[in-house]
C-alpha positions as CSV (number, residue, x, y, z in Angstrom):
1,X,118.9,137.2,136.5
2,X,119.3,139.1,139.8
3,X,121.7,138.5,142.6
4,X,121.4,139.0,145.9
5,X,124.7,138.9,147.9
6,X,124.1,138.4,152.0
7,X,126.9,138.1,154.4
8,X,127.2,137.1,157.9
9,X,130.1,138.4,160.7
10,X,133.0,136.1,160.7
11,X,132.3,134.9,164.0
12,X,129.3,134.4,163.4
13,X,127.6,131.2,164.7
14,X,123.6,131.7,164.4
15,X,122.5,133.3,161.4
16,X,118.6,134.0,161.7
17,X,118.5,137.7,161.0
18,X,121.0,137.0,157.6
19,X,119.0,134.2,156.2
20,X,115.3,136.4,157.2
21,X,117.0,138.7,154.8
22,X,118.1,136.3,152.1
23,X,114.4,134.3,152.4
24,X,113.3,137.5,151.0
25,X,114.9,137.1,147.7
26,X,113.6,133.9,145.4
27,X,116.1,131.5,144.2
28,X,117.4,128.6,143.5
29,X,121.1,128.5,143.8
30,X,123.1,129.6,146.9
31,X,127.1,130.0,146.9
32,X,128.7,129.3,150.1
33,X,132.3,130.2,150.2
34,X,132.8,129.2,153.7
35,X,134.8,127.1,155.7
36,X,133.6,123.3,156.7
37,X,132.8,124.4,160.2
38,X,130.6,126.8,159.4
39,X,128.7,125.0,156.8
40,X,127.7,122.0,159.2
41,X,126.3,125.4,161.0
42,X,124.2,127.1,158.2
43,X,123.4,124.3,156.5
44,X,120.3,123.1,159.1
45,X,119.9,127.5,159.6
46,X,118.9,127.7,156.1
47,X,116.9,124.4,156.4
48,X,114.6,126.0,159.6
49,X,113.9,128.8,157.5
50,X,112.8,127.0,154.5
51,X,115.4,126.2,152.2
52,X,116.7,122.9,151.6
53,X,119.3,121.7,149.8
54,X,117.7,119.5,147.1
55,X,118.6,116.9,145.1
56,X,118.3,116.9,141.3
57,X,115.0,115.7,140.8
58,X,113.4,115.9,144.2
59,X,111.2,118.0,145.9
60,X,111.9,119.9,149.1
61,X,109.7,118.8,152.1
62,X,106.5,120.6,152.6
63,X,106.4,124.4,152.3
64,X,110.2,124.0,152.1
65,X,112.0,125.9,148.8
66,X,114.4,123.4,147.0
67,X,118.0,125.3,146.6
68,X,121.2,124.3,144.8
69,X,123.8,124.8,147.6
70,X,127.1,125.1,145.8
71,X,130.0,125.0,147.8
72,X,133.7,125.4,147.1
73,X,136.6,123.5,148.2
74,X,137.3,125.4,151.5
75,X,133.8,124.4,152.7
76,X,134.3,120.9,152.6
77,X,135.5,118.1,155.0
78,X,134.7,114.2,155.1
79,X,132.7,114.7,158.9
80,X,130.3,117.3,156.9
81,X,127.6,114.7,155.9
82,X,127.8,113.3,159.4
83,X,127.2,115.9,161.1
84,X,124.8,118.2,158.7
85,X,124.3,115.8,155.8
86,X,120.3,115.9,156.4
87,X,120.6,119.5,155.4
88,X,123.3,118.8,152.5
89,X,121.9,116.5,149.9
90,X,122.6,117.1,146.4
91,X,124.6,119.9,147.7
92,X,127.1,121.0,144.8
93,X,131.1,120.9,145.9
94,X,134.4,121.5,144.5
95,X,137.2,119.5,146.3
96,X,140.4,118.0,145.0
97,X,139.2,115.0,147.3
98,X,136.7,113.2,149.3
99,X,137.8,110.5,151.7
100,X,133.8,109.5,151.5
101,X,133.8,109.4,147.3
102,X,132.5,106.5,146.3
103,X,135.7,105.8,144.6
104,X,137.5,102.5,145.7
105,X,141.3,104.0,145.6
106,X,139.9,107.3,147.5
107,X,138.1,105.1,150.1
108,X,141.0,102.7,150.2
109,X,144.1,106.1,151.1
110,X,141.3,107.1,153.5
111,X,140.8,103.7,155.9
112,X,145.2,103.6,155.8
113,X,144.8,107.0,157.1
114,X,142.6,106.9,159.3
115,X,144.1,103.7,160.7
116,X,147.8,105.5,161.0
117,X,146.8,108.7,162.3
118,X,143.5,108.6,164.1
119,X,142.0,111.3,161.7
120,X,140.4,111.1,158.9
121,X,142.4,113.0,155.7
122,X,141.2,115.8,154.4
123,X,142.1,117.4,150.5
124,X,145.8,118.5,151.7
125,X,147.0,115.1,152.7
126,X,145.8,114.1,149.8
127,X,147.7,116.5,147.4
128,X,150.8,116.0,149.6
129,X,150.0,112.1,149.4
130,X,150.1,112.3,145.5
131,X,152.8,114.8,145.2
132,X,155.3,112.4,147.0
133,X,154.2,109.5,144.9
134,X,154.3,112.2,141.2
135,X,158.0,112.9,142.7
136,X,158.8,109.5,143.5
137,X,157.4,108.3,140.0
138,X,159.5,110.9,138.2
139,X,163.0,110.4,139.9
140,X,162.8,106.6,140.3
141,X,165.5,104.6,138.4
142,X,167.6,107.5,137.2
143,X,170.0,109.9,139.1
144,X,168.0,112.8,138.1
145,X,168.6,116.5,138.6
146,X,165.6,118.8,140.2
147,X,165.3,120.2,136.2
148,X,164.6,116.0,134.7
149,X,162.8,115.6,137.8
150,X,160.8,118.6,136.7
151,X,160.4,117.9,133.0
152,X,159.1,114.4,133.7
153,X,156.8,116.3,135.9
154,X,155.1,118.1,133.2
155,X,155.6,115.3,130.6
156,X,152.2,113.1,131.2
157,X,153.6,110.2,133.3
158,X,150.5,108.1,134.2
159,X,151.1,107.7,138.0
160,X,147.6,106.6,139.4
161,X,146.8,109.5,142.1
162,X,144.2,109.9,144.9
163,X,143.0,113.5,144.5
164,X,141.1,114.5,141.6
165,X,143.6,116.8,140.1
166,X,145.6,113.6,138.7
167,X,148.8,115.0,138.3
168,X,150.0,117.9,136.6
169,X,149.8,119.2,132.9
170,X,152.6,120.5,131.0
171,X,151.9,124.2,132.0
172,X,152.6,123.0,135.6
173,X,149.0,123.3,136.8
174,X,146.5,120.4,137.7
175,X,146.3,118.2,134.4
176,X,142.2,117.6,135.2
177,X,140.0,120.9,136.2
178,X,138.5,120.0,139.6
179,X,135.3,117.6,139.2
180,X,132.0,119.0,140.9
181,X,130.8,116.1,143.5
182,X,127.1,116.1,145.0
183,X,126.6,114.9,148.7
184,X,124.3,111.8,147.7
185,X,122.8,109.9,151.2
186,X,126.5,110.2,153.0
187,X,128.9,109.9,150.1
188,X,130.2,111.9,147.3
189,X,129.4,111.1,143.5
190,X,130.4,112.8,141.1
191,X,127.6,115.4,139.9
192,X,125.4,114.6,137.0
193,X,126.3,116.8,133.4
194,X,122.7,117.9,133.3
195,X,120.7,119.2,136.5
């Protein structure tokens, strides 16, 4: 299957000429490895030249292309539905969390949040949130050097976390891969196994 690769100046902040290109191309998946910002900006772009983001099993509205948007990490933030959602549904993304997941403990760290610090978090407070509470699980109740701290680390405590990476794995990296959640009406589900 072909691929056609188009890329816009970094500054960039209308993007007719780049998506005139792209429209030339048929597809139905679009990788967007852009920052939050920038998607609530090419999002509709893409939209008033045709190509939606689509839903698994709807159509695109008339003489409009349905496209898989699939966006990583870096291009998500919780104010993204609200401000381009329209142009987002059943957009693909990869985050470690979503304040707006439909899950109660996510939804839950999120209105504390928001209530302390007049923001809303996004993925890094969320790591930070459940690295603290990892630490604290694995030094609690002993006098424990950084290396036990570390081992019990790596050992498969079950310490309920917030992001979706819940807690490391014995080789020190994330102990689940990263789910992929859809942008469904304003919240994020996770995505079905079969499109």
């Amino acid at each position: 299957m072909p691929v056609a690769i188009q890329s816009y100046p970094a500054d960039a902040t209308a993007f007719g000429k780049e998506i005139a290109s792209l429209s030339k191309h048929r597809f139905d998946a679009l990788f967007l490895p852009d920052s939050s910002p920038r998607i609530a900006l090419v999002a509709p772009a893409l939209a008033a030249a045709g190509l939606w983001s689509t839903a698994a099993g709807k159509q695109a509205p008339a003489k409009g292309h349905a496209v898989q948007l699939l966006i990583p990490a870096v291009g998500f933030s919780g104010d993204l539905a609200e401000k381009s959602g329209r142009y987002l549904q059943g957009a693909a993304f990869t985050t470690p969390f979503a304040e707006n997941s439909s899950d109660p403990s996510a939804q839950a760290f999120a209105d504390r949040y928001l209530a302390q610090y007049g923001t809303p978090p996004n993925a890094m407070a969320a790591v930070a949130f459940d690295a603290y509470k990892l630490v604290a699980a694995a030094s609690r109740g002993v006098e424990a050097t950084r290396d036990q701290v570390a081992q019990k680390l790596v050992g498969g405590q079950s310490t309920e976390t917030i992001a979706l990476i819940h807690g490391l794995g014995s080789d020190r990296t994330p102990s689940a891969p990263l789910r992929i959640m859809v942008l469904e009406d304003t919240s994020m589900v996770d995505a079905p196994t079969t499109r």
